[in-house]
VOPAGU-2260 file (C-alpha; in pm, 1 decimal, decimal comma):
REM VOPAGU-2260
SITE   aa  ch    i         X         Y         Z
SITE  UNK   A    0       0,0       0,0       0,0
SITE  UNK   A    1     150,5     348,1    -104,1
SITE  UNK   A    2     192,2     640,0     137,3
SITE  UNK   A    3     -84,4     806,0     -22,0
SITE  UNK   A    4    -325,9     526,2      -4,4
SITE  UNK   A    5    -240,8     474,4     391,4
SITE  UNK   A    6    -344,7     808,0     471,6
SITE  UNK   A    7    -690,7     794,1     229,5
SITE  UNK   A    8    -803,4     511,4     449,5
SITE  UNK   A    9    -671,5     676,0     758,8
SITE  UNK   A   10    -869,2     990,7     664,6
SITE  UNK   A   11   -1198,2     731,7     548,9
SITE  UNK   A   12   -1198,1     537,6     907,8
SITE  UNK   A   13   -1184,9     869,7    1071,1
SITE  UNK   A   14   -1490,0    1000,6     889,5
SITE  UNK   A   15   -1629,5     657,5     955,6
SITE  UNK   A   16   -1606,5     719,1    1314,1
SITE  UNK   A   17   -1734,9    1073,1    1274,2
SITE  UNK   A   18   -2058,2     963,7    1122,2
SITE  UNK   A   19   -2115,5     714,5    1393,8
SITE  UNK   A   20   -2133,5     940,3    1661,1
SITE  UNK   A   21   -2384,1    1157,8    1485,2
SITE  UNK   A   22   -2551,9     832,5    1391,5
SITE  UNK   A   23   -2525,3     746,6    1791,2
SITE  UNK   A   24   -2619,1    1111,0    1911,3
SITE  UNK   A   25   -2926,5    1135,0    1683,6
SITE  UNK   A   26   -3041,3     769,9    1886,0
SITE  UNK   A   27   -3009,3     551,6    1542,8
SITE  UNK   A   28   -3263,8     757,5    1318,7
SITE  UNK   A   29   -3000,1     813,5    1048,6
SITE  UNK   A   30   -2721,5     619,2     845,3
SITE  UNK   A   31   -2398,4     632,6     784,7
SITE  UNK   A   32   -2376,7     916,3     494,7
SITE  UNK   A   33   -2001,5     901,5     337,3
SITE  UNK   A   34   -1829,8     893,4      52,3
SITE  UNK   A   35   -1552,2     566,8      43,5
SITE  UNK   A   36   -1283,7     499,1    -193,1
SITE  UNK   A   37   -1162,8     138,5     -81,6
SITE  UNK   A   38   -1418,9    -131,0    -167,2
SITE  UNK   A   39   -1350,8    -313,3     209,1
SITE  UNK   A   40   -1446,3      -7,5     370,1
SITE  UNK   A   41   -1758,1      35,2     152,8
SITE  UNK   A   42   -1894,5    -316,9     212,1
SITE  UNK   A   43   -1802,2    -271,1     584,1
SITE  UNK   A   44   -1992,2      86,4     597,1
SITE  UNK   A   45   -2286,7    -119,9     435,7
SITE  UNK   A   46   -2280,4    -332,6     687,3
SITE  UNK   A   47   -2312,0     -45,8     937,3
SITE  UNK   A   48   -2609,2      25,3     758,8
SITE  UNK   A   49   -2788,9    -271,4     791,6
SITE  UNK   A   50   -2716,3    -325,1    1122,1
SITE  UNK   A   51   -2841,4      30,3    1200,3
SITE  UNK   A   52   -3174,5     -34,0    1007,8
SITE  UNK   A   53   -3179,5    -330,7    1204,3
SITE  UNK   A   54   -3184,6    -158,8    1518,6
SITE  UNK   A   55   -3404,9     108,2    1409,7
SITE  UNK   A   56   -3669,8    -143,9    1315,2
SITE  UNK   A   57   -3644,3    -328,4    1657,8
SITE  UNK   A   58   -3647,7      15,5    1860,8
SITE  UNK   A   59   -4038,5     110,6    1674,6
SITE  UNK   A   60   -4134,7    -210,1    1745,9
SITE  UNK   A   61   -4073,2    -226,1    2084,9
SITE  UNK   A   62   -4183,8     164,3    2136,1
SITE  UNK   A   63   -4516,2      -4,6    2007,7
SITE  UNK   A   64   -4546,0    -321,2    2201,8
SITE  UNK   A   65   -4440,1     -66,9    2485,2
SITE  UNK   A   66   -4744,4     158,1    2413,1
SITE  UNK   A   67   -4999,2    -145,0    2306,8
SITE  UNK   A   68   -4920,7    -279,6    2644,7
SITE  UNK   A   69   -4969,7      53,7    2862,3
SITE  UNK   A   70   -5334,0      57,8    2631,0
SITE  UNK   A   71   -5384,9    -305,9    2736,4
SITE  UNK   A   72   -5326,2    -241,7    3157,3
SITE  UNK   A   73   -5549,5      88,4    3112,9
SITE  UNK   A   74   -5853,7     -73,9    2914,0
SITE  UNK   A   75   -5810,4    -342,3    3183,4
SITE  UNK   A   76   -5821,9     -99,5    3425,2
SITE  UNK   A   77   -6089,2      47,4    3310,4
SITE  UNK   A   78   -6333,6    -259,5    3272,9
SITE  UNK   A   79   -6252,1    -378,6    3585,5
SITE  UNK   A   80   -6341,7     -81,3    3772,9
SITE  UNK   A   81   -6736,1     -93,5    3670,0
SITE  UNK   A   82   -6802,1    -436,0    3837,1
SITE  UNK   A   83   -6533,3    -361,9    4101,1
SITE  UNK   A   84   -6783,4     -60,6    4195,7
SITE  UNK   A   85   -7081,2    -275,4    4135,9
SITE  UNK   A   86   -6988,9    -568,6    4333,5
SITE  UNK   A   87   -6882,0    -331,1    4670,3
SITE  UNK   A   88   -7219,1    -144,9    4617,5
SITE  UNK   A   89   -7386,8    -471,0    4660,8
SITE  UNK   A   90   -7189,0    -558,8    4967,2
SITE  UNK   A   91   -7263,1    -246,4    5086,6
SITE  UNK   A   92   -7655,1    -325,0    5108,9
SITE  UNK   A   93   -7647,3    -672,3    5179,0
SITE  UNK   A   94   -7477,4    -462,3    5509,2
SITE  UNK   A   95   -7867,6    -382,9    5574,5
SITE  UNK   A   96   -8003,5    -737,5    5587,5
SITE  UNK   A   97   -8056,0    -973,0    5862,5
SITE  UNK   A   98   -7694,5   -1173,1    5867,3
SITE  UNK   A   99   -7618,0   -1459,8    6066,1
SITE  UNK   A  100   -7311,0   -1464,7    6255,0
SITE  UNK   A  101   -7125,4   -1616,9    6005,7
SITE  UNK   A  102   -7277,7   -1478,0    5708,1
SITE  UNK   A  103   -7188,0   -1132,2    5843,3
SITE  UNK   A  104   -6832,9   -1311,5    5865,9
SITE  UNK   A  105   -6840,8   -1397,8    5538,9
SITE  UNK   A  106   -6937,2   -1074,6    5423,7
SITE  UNK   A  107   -6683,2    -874,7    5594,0
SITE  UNK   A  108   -6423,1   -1101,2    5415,3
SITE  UNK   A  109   -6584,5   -1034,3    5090,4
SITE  UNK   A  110   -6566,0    -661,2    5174,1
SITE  UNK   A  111   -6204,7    -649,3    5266,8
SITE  UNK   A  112   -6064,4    -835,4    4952,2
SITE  UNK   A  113   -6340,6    -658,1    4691,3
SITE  UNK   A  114   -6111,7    -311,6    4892,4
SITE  UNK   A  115   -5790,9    -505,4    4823,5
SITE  UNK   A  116   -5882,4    -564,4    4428,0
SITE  UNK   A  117   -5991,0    -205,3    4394,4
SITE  UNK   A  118   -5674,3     -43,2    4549,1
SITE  UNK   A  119   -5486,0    -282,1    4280,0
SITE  UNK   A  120   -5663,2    -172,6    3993,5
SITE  UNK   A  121   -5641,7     166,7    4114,6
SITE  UNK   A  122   -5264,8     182,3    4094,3
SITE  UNK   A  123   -5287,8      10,8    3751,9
SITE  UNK   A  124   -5493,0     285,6    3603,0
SITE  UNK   A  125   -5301,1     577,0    3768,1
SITE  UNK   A  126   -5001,1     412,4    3622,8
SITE  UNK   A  127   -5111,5     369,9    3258,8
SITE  UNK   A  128   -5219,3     734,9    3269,2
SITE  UNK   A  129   -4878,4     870,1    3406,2
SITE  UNK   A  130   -4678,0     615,1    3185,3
SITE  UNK   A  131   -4839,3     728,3    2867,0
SITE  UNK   A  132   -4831,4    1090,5    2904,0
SITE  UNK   A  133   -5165,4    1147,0    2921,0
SITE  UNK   A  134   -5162,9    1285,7    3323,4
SITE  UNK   A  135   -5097,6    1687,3    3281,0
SITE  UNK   A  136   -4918,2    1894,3    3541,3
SITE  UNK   A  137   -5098,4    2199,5    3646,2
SITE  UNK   A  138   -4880,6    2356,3    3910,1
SITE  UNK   A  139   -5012,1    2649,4    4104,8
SITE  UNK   A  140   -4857,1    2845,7    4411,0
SITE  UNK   A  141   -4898,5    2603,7    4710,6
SITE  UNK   A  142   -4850,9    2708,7    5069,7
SITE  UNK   A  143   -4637,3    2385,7    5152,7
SITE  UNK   A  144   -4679,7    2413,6    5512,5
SITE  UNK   A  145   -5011,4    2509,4    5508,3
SITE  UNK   A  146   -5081,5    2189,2    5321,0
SITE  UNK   A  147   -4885,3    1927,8    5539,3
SITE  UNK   A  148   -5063,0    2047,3    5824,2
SITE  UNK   A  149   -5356,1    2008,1    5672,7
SITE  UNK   A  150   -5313,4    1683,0    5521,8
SITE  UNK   A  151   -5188,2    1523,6    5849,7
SITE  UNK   A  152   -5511,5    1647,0    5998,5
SITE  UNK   A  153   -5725,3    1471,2    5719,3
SITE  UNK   A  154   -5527,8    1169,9    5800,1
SITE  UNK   A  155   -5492,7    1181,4    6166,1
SITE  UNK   A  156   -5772,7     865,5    6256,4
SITE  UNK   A  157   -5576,4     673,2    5958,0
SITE  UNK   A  158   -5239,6     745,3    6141,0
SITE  UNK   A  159   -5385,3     658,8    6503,6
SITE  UNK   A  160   -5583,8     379,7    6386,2
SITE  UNK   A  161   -5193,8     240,4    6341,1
SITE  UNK   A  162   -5093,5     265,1    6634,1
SITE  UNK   A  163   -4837,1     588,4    6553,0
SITE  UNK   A  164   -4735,9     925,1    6698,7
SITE  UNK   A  165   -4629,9    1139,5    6424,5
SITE  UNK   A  166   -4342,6    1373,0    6480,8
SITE  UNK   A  167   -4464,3    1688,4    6273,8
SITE  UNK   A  168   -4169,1    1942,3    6262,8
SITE  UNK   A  169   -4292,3    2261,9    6067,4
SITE  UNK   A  170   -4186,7    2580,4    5999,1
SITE  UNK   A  171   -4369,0    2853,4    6124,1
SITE  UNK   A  172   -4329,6    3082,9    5793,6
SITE  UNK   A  173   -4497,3    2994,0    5500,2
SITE  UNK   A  174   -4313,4    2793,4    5234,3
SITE  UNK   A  175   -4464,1    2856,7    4872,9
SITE  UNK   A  176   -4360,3    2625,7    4613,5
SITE  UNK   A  177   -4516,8    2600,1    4235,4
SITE  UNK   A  178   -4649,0    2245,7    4253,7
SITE  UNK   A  179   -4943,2    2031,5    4111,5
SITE  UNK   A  180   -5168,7    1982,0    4444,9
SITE  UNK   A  181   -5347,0    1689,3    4303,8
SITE  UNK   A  182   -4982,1    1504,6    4242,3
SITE  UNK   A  183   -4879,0    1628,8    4583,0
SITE  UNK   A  184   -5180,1    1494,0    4758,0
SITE  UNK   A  185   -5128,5    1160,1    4592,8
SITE  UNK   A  186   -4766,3    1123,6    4682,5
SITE  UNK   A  187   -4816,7    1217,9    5032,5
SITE  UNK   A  188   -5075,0     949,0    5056,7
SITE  UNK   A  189   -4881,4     665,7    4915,7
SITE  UNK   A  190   -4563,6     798,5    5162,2
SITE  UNK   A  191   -4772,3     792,1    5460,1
SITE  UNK   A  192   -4939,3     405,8    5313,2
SITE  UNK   A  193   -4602,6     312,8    5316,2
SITE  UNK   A  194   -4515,7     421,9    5658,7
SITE  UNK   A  195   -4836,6     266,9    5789,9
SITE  UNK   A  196   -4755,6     -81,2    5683,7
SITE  UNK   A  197   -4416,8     -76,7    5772,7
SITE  UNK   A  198   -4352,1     137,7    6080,8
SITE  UNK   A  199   -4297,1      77,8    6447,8
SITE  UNK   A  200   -4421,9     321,7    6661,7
SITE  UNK   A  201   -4336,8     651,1    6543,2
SITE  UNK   A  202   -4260,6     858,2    6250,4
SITE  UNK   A  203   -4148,8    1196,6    6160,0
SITE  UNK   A  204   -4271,9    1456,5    5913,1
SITE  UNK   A  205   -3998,7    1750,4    5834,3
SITE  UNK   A  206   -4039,9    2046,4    5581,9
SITE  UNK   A  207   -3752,7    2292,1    5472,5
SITE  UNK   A  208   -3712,3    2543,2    5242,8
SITE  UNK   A  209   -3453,1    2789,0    5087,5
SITE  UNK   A  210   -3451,9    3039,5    4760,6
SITE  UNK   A  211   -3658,7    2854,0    4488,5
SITE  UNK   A  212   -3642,1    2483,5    4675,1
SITE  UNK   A  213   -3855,8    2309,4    4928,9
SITE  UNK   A  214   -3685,3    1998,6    5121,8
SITE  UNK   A  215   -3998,6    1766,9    5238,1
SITE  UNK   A  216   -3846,9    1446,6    5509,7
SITE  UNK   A  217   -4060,7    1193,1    5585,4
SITE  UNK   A  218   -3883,1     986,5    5808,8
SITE  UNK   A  219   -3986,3     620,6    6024,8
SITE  UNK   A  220   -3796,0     313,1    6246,5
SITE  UNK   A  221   -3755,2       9,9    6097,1
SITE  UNK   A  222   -3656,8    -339,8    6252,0
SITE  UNK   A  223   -3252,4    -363,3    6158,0
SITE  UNK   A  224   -3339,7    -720,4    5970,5
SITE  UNK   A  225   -3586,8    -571,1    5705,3
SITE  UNK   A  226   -3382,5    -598,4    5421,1
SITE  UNK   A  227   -3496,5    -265,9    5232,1
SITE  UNK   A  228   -3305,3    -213,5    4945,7
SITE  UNK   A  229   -3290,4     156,6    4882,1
SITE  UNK   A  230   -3125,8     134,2    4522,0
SITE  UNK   A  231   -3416,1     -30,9    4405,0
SITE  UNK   A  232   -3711,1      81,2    4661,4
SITE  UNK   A  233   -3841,6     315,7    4360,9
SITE  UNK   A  234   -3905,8      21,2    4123,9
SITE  UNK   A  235   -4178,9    -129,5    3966,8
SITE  UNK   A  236   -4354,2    -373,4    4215,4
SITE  UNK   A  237   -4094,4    -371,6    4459,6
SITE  UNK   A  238   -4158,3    -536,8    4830,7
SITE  UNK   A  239   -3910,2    -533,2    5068,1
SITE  UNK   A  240   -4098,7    -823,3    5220,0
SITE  UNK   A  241   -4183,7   -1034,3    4911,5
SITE  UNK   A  242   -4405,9   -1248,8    5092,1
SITE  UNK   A  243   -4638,6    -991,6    5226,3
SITE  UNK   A  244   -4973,5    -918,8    5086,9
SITE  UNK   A  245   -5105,2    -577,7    5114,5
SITE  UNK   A  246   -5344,6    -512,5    4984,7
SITE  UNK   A  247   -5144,0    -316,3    4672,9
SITE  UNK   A  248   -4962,7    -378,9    4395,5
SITE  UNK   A  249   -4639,6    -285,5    4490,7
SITE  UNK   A  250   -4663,3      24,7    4301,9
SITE  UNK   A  251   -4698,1     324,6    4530,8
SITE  UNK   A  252   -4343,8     407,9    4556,9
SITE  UNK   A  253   -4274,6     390,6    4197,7
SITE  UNK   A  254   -4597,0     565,6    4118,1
SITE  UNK   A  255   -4438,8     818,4    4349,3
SITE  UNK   A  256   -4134,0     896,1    4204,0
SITE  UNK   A  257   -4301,1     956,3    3865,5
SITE  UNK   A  258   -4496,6    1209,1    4005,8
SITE  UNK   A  259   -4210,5    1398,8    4176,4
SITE  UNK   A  260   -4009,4    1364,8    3865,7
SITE  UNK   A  261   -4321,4    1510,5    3663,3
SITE  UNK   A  262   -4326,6    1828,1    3852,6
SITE  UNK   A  263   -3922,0    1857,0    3783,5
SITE  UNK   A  264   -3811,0    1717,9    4156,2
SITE  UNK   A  265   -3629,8    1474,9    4312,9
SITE  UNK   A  266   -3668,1    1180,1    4572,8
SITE  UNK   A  267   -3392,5     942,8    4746,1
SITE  UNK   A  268   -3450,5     723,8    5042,5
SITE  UNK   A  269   -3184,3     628,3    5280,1
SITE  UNK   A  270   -3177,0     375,1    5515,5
SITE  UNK   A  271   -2948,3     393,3    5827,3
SITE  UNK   A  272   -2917,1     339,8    6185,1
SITE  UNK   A  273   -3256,1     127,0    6201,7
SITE  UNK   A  274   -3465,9     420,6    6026,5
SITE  UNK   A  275   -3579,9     447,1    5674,9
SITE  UNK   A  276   -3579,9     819,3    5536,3
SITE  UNK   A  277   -3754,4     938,8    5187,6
SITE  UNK   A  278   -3634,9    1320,6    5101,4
SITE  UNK   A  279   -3774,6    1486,9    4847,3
SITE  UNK   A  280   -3663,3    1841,5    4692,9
SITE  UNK   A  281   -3925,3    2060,5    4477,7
């Protein structure tokens, strides 16, 4: 190979590379465009272009199994939910007749699993509607302390019913935040679900806030053998206890950090000394 020919292919395989990374950075949706002189190089760049057609063609098809399947958990969803609401309506008046002992037994088990069903579906729908973009965020100025107070009020015979004394540490300013209040009322609630199957006695609420950030701690003991795995507690359908049955489907905390991550925050829980913490920033 003469000089001159060594530094042609030199200068090919470096615009070779070139138009890889653009190929890379524009996620596949282009080919290799470049002009060769050595046949090798040509059949290899073809090659390239397969390959990237290839994975093109695989990446649509599994952005629409991805989006059939979302459809597919809503519209199941979404059926369920009629009978779900039917059958606990009819529970609810069969409340009204004359029950034996064990009939009103009976019933009370039908009750609580017809509640467990419905909280699963629940999470199922919410979840299709958040995962396909069709769950809009309308933020508005919230008084964040104003609404933790509140919403530990609201909750207060759920909390007690538990057994727990909350720990609620506000500020006594107001902290204003530009927030969705329906998003924030839902991930409050599936925090404090979470703390109400797994806590001990106690659990603290925390709020703090500086220029254009709010800090929200939610904080509660844990037994030192519970195995919580705090890389992966945001996941889909994780259980720290994987033989425990809820009455959920293992969705809450995931379904929580979409949320935050919908209104542009952040949430990370840490687990040390016996206590689990979430912190969230907005």
């Amino acid at each position: 190979m003469g000089l001159f020919s060594f530094f042609l292919l030199k200068k090919n395989i470096r615009e070779m590379t070139k138009e890889l990374k653009r190929t890379r950075q524009e996620a596949y949706n282009r080919n290799l465009r470049i002009t060769l002189v050595d046949k090798d190089l040509e059949e290899l760049a073809s090659e390239l272009n397969e390959n990237i057609s290839y994975q093109k063609k695989m990446k649509l098809e599994e952005e629409h199994s991805r989006k059939v399947l979302e459809q597919s958990v809503s519209d199941i969803a979404h059926d369920l939910r009629t009978p779900l609401t039917v059958i606990r309506g009819d529970l609810r008046m069969l409340r009204e007749e004359q029950l034996s002992e064990k009939g009103r037994e009976y019933l009370e088990a039908a009750d609580s699993r017809a509640e467990v069903l419905k909280n699963m579906v629940d999470e199922f729908f919410e979840l299709s509607l958040i995962e396909s973009g069709d769950l809009s965020v309308e933020k508005e100025k919230i008084d964040l302390t104003a609404f933790l107070a509140e919403f530990i009020i609201d909750n207060e015979s759920m909390i007690r019913s538990k057994g727990l004394e909350p720990d609620i540490r506000l500020p006594e300013k107001s902290i204003i935040i530009n927030a969705d209040k329906g998003m924030l009322t839902r991930i409050m609630s599936n925090l404090l679900n979470n703390i109400c199957k797994y806590a001990k006695k106690s659990f603290m609420l925390a709020v703090d806030g500086k220029a254009g950030e709010a800090v929200i701690t939610l904080e509660n003991e844990i037994a030192d053998d519970s195995g919580i795995d705090t890389e992966h507690i945001f996941d889909r359908t994780y259980r720290a206890d994987k033989a425990r049955r809820d009455g959920s489907a293992g969705l809450g905390l995931y379904i929580v950090k979409l949320l935050v991550e919908k209104m542009d925050g952040s949430i990370e829980a840490l687990a040390e000394d016996g206590r689990l913490k979430f912190r969230i920033t907005l």
